[in-house]
N, C-alpha and C positions, 0 to 999 in steps of 0.2 A: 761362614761356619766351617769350621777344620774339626779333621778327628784327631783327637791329641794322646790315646789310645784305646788297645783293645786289647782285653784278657779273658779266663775264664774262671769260672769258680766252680767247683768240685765238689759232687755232694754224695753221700752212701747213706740210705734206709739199709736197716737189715731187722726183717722178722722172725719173729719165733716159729713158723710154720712157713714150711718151701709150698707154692704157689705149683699146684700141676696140669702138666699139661700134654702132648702128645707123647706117645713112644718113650711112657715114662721118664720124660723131663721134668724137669722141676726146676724152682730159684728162691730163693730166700732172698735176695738181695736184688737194692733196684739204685743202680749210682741214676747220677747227671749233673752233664755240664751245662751250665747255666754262662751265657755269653754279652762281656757287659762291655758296649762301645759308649768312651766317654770325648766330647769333645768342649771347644776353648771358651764357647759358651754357658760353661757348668750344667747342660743337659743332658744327662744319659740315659743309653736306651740299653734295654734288658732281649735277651734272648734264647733259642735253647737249641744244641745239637746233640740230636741222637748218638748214640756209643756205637754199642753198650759200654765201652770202654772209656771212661772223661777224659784221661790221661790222654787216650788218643786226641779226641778234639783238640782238648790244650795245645799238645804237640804244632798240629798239622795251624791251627791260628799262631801260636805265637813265633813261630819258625817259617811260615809259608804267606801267609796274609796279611799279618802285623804291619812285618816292614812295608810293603805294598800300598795299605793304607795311610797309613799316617800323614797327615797334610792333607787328606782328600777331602771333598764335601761331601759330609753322609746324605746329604738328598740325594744326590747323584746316586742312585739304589740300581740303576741297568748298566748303568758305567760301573761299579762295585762290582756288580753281580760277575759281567764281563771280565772284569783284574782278575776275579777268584780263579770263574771254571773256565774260561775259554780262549783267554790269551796268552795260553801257555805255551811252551815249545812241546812238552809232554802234558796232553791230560788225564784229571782223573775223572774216568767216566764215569764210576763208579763208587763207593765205598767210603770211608773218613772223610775224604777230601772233600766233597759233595756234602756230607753232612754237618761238618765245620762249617762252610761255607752257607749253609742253610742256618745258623744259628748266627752268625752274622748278620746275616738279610733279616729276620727276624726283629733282633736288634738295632736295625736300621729302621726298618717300616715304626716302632716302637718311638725313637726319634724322633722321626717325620709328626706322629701323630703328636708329639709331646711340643714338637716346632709351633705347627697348627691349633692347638688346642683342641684338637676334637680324635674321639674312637679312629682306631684304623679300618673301620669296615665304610666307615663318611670318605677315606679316602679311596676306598676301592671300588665306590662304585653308588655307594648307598644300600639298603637295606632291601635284596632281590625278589624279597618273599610276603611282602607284604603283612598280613595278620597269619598267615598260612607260615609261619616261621617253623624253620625245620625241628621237627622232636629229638630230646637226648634217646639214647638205650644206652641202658644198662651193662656195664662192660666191669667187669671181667666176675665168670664165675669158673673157678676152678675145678678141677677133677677132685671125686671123693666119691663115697657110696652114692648110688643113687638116691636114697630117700634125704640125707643133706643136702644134694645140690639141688633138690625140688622145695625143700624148706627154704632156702636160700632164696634160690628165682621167687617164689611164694612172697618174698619178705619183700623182693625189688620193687615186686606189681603194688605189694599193699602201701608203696611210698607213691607212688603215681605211675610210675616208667610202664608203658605201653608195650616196652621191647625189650627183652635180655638176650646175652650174648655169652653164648658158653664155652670152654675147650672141651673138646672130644677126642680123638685119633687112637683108641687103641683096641680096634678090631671090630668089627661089622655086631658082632651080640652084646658086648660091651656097650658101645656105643649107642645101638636102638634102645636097651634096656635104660639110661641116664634122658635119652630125646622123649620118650613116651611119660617116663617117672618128670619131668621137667614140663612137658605139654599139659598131663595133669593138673598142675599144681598150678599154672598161670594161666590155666582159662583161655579168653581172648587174645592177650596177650603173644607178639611175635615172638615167635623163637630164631635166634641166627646161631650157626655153630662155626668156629673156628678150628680148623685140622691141626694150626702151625705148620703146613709144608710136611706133615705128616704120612702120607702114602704113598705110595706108586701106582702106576696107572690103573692096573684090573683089579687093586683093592677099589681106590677112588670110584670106580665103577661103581661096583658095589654097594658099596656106604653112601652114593648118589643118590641110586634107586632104591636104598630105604628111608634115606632123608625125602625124597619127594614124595615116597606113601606116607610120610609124618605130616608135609603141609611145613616141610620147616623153611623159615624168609629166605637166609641164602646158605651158602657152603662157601666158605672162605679158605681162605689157599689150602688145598688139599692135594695138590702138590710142591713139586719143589718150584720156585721161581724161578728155575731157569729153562720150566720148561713149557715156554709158552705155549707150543704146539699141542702139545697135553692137553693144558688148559681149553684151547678152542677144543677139541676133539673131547672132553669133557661136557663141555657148554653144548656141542650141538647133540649128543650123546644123551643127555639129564634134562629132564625137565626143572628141575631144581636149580636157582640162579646162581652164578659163580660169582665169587667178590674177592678179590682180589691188588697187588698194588703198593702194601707196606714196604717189600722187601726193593723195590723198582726206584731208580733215579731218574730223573729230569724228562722233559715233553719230548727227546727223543725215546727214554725207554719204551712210554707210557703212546709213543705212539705204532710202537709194534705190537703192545697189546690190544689196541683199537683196531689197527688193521688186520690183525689175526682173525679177531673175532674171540678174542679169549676171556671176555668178560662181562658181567653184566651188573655187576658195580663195581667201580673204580676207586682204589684207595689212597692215593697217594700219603703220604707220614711228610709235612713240613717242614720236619725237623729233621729230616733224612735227604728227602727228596730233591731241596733247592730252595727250601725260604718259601714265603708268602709269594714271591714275586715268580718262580717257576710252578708253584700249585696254580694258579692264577690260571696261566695258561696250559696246564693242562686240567683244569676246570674246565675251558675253551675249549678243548680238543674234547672233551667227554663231551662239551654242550655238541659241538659239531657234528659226532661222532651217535649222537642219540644215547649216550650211555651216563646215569646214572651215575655222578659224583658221592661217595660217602667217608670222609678223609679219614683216616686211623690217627688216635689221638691217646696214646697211651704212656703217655708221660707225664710231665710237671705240670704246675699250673700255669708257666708260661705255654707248653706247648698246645693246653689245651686254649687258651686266650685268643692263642694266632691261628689255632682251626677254629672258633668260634667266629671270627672278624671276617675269616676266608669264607667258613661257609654261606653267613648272610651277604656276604657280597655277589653268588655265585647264583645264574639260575637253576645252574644244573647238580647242584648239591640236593643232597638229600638225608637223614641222619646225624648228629650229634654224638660220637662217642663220648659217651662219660662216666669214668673211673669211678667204682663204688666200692674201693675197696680197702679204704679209710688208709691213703696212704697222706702222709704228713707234709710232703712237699707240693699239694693240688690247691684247696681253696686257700691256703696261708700266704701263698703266693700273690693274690689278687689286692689289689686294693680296696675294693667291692667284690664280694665273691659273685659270683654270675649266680641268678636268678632262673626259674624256672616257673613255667604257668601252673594252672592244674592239668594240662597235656599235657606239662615235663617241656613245653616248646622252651626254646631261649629267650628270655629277657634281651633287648635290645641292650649292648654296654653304653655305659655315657663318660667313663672315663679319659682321658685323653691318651692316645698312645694306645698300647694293648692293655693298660688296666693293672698291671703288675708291679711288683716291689721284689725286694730281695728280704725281710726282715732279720734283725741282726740274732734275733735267738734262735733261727732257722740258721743261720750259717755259724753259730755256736754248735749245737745241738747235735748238727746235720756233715756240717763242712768239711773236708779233708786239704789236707795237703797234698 
């Protein structure tokens, strides 16, 4: 089996209402590139790299990786993996380069599965979690008045989800007023807040120790990412657990955050990070390391397919992020759209490959040049 090519395809949602988030941010629009390796056996595998810019992706695949590939065997997915990030004369440690290259592998593992006949989670390992399969939460609720974002969360709990996950970051009274108005409203139900990389140290402090008189699950990057030291110094600081890890590349980043001490759930994003095949191991590195796997999963519905297959393959996962925010490119994606118990656990996939399609009135509808 040869790869006879690899492109990408280009996709823009754009909604009526900007989505908000820390330090009054906001976004109305959500692209992605979608990464389709086709080889000489009429098989192809689907994938997906993080941006936020597709234009990048495309770039960095058809100028950098393309030629590279062509003729190769996509099982060969560590030898692949290898061409992309490491046998370079100059690497990128970081940034497109890494996340191209993650939407490749993606596409590859997809492949392999579609070679095989069976789910890509049968080939990672089998199903790690027995009946105990990890639960979805509820991702994403946006900033807006308090008493909206409690009807909201309100609305997630009364679909089944155990868990919601909110943005917060814009100031210590702000903030407690939206986490109490939210605790409220969901009962039993977890609460996890996400900052975005929102503060600086002696706020983060602060909005720590009123997050951990709330009882909220974790605190998610509340600083910037690059500053790990924070973080630990954060974590041993709060009794509130720190979660962390979207913004991070490959088992070398993710093992500076282990060895800091700067986390206590580990995020890594698949479609950022290095593919199924670098989440993998640093799933290993979390398992090693005693820390708590929760991978960020805020994309398509490929990307959610390939954190789906990773996490049941992993024992050290824990969490299902999944999008509730009726965006157009998630379940239309699937073949079988992924199932949920009355826990919201995951349904086992049975499709072969990661379970995805590209359908043609989604890349009408959706598509760019």
């Amino acid at each position: 089996m040869e790869i006879t090519d690899v492109s990408v395809e280009k996709f823009r949602v754009e909604f009526e209402e900007a989505s908000g988030i820390s330090r009054g941010r906001s976004s109305s629009t959500r692209p992605a590139a979608l990464v389709v390796v086709e080889t000489d056996t009429g098989l192809t595998g689907i994938g997906e790299g993080y941006g936020p810019n597709a234009s990048i992706i495309e770039t960095v695949i058809e100028e950098k990786y393309r030629p590279k590939l062509l003729g190769m065997d996509p099982r060969d997915i560590e030898s692949i993996w290898a061409e992309m990030v490491t046998k370079n004369t100059y690497w990128d440690q970081k940034g497109p380069g890494i996340s191209a290259a993650s939407g490749v592998d993606l596409a590859l593992w997809d492949l392999l599965g579609k070679h095989h006949d069976e789910p890509v989670y049968r080939l990672l390992g089998g199903n790690a979690h027995g009946d105990r399969r990890p639960r979805a939460y509820a991702s994403d609720l946006f900033w807006d008045d308090p008493d909206a974002m409690a009807e909201t969360a309100a609305g997630y709990v009364e679909e089944g989800f155990t868990a919601v996950k909110t943005h917060l970051g814009r100031g210590l009274e702000a903030d407690r007023e939206r986490v109490r108005a939210i605790q409220d409203a969901i009962g039993d139900a977890e609460l996890m807040v996400d900052m975005n990389c929102g503060y600086e140290p002696p706020e983060a402090r602060r909005v720590g120790r009123m997050l951990a008189e709330e009882d909220v699950y974790w605190y998610e990057e509340p600083l910037s990412p690059y500053d790990v030291e924070g973080h630990a110094e954060l974590r041993e600081a709060l009794s509130v657990p720190i979660a962390t890890g979207e913004n991070e590349y490959t088992k070398w980043g993710f093992l500076e955050l282990f060895r800091e001490g700067a986390i206590d759930y580990a995020m890594p994003d698949a479609m950022r990070c290095g593919g199924i095949t670098e989440t993998q191991k640093i799933c290993a590195l979390g398992e090693a390391f005693e820390t708590v796997v929760t991978p960020h999963s805020y994309t398509t519905g490929v990307g959610l397919a390939a954190t789906i297959h990773l996490v049941l393959s992993s024992p050290a996962c824990r969490w299902i992020e999944y999008d509730v925010t009726d965006y157009p490119l998630y379940e239309s994606l699937f073949v079988s759209p992924p199932e949920l118990d009355e826990e919201c656990r995951i349904e086992l996939p049975t499709e072969p490959g990661l379970g995805v399609e590209i359908p043609d009135r989604i890349k009408s509808e959706y598509g760019v040049e």
